[in-house]
N, C-alpha and C positions, 0 to 999 in steps of 0.2 A: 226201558222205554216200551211204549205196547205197540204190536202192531196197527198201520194204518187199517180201519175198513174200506173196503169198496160196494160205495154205495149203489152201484150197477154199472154194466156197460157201455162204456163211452161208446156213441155213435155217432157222432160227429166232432174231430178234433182240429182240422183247422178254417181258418178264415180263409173267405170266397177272393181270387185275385183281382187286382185292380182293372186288369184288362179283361176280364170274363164278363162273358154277357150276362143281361138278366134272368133272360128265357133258361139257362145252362143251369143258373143258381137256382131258379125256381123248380125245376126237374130235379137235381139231384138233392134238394131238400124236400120234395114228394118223395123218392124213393129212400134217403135214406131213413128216413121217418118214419116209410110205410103209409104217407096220405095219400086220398083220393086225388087221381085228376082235378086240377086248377083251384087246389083249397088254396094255394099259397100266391098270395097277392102282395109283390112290394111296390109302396106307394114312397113320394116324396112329403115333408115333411106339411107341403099346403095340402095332401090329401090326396091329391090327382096319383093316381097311379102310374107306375112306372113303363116305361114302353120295355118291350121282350129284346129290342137291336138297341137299349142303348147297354153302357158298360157298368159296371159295380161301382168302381170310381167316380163318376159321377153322381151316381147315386148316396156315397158317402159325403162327397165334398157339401152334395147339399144340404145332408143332415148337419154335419159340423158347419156350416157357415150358419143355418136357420137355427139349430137344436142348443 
């Protein structure tokens, strides 16, 4: 059997917690990325963007109830 390749380095390997804010997730996918300051905009599924004090979980429940 061949060895697996590695297609490059994993830089980010798990999912953001249900109670962690937005603001946290948006920072630590700037840096672990390497983006600029406030490229990273998460928005709800009508478009409006998401506020930086609410929580990831609610930001998923709205994608799964609308998406």
């Amino acid at each position: 059997m061949a060895a697996k390749k590695k297609i490059g380095k994993v830089i980010r390997q798990r999912t953001a917690r249900e109670d962690g804010s937005i603001g946290s997730l948006q920072k630590t996918l700037e840096k672990d990325f390497k983006l600029p300051h406030g490229s990273v905009k998460l928005v709800y599924p009508s478009g409006r963007k998401a506020r930086i004090d609410a929580d990831v979980g609610a930001l998923r429940k709205h994608w799964r109830t609308k998406g």
